[in-house]
N, C-alpha and C positions, 0 to 999 in steps of 0.2 A: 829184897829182891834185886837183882841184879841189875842193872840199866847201862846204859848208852852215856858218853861224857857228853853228849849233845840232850838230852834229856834228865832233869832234875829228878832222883829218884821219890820223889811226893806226886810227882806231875803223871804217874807213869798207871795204872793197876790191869793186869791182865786178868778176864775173865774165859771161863769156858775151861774144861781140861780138854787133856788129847780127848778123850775117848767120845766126848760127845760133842766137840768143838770140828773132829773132822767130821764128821757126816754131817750137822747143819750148818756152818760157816762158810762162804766161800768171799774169800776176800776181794774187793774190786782195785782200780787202780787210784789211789790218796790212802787207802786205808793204810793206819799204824797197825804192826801187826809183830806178836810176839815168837822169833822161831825157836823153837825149842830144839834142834842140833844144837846149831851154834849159842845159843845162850843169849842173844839179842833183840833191839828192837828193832823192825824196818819199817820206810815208808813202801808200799807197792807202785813199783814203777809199767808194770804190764806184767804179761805172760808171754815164756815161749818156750818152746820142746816140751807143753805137759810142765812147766815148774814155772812156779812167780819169779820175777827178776823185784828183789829187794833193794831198798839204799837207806843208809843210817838218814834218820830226820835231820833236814836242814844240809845234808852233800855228803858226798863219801865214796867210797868204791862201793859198788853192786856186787849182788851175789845171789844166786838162785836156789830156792827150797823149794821141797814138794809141800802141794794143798797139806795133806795131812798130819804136817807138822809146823802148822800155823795156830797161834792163836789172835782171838782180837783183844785189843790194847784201847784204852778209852785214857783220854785226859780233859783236863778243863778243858772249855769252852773257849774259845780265843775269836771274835769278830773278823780282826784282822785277816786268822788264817782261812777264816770263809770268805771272806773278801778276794783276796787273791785265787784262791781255787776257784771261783765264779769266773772271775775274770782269765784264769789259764784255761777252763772249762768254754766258753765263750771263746776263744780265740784259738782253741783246739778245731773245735765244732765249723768255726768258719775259713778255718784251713789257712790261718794266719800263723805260718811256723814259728817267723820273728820274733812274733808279737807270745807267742806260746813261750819260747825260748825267755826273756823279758820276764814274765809269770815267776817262770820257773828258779831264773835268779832272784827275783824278790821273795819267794816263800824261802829261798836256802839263806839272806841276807836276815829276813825276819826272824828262821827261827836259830839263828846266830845269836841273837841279839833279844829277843823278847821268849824263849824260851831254855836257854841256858841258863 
């Protein structure tokens, strides 16, 4: 299967196909998620114009796919990365940019580093 230089290809399995991954799937913003144009994985950074704004796991440039040509991407379990998501999740919520920003470099540092 194809992968991303920032993602080990063992660490990676994408389930669902097109046909029935767009009608029940709707990706939110953390999920990894498989586009099938482009032939990669991204992390979901939001939504705008109607299309997700995607970014390679751990930094990268952004790029935008439609829903319907997403799949979801599952990998190990990693504490760390729920640890930090709580904590950027949390400091989203209370409207601490900084502190959101902060998060944001430590998940791209971590999965530098503990997921390559």
């Amino acid at each position: 299967m194809p992968h991303t230089p920032e993602q080990p290809r063992e660490a990676l399995t994408v389930t669902g196909t097109p046909s029935t991954a767009s009608s029940t799937y709707t990706p939110v913003t953390g999920d990894l998620v498989w586009d099938t144009v482009t032939k990669r994985v991204g992390e979901v950074m939001g939504t705008q114009w109607l299309r997700y704004q995607l970014r390679p796991p751990g930094g990268g440039i952004e790029w935008h796919a439609a829903a319907e040509n997403l799949l979801p991407v599952t990998q190990p379990h990693c504490m760390e990365c729920d640890r930090i998501k709580a904590g950027h999740r949390d400091a989203t919520g209370g409207g601490n940019r900084r502190l959101a920003e902060e998060w944001t470099m430590a998940m791209g540092r971590h999965q530098r580093t503990a997921h390559s």
